[in-house]
C-alpha positions as CSV (number, residue, x, y, z in Angstrom):
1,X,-8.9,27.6,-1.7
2,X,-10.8,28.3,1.7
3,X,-7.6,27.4,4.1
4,X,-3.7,26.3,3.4
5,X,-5.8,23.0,3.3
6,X,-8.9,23.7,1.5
7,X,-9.8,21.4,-1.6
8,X,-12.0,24.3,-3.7
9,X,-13.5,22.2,-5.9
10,X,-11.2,20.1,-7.3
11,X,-12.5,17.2,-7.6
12,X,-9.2,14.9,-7.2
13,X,-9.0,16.6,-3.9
14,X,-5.4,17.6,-4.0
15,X,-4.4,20.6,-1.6
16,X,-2.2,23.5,-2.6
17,X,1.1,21.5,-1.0
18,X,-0.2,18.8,-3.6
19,X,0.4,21.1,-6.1
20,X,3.3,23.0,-5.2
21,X,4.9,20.0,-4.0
22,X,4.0,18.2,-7.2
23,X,5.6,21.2,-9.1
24,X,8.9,21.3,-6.8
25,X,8.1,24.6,-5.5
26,X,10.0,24.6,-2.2
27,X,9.8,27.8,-1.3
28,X,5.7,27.5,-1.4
29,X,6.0,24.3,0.0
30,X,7.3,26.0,3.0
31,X,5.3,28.8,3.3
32,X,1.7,26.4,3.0
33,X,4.0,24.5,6.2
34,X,4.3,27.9,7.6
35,X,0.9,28.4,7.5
36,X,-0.6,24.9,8.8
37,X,-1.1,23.1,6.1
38,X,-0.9,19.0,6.4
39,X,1.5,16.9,4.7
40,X,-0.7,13.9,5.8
41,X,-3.8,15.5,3.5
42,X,-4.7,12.5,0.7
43,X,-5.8,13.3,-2.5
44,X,-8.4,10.3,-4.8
45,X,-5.6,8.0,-4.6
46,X,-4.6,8.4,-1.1
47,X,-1.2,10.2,-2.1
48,X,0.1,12.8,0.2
49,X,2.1,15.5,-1.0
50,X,5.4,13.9,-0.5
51,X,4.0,11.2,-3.0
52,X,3.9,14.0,-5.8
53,X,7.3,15.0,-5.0
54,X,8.6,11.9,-4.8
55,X,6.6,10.7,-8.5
56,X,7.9,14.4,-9.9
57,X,11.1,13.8,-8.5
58,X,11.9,17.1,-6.3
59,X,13.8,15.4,-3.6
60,X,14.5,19.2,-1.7
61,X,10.9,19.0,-1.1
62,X,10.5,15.4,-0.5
63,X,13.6,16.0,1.8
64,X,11.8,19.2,3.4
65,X,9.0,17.6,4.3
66,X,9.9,14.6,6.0
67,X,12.2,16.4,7.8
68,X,9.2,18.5,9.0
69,X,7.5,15.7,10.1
70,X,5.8,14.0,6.7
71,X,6.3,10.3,7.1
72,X,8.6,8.7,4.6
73,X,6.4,5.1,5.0
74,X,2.6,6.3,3.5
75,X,1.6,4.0,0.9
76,X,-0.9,5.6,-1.4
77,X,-4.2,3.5,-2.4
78,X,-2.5,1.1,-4.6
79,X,0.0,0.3,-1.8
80,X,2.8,2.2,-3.8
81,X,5.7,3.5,-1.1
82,X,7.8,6.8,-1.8
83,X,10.6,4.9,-2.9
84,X,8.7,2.6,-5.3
85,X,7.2,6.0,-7.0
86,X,10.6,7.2,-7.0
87,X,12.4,4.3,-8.3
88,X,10.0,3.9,-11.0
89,X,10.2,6.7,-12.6
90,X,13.9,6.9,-12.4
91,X,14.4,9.6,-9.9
92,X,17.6,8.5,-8.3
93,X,18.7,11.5,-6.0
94,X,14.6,11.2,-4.3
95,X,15.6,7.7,-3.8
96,X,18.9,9.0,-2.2
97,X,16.8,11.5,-0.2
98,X,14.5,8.8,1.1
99,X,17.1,6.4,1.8
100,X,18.6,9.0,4.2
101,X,15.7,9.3,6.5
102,X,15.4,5.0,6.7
103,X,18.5,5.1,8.0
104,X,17.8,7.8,10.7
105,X,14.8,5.3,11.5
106,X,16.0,1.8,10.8
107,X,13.9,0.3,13.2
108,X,10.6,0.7,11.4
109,X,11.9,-0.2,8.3
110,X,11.2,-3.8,6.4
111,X,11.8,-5.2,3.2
112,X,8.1,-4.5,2.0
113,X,8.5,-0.4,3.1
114,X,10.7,-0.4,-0.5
């Protein structure tokens, strides 16, 4: 990688906090934060590092990075929200995580945010 947000050549385009994020590294998560890299960076598919987490089920880092300023309403490319890629694949304590932050922000949330 070129920068905390260079893509190499990978050719789904996921960033080193895709990957750490993806593999519930927190403490890299934060140190690629430290460093600048973007929690809004989409891979293919249009998922952002807090989509990894939330599919892989590392809540400390989905948690991290939302409190950091990730937002916890990105849909991906197939329209898929962080608590639908949670839910799905049964990852109840993201779901807790996420359902945290809605409540700090109730006023942007709607049924079809879930």
């Amino acid at each position: 990688y070129r920068s905390v947000d260079g893509r190499g050549s990978r050719s789904d385009r996921k960033t080193a906090l895709h990957l750490a994020a993806a593999s519930g590294r927190l403490s890299v998560v934060l140190l690629l934060l430290h460093f600048g890299a973007s929690t809004a960076a989409v891979d293919v598919d249009e998922n952002t590092p807090v989509h990894d987490a939330a599919t892989a089920g590392h809540a400390e880092c989905v948690d991290m990075m939302i409190r950091l300023g990730a937002s916890p309403w990105n849909r991906n490319r197939k329209g898929e929200s962080l608590m639908l890629l949670a839910a799905r694949n049964g990852h109840v304590t993201v779901a807790g995580a996420l359902a945290r932050h809605f409540l700090t922000e109730p006023d942007h949330m709607n049924a079809a945010d879930v």
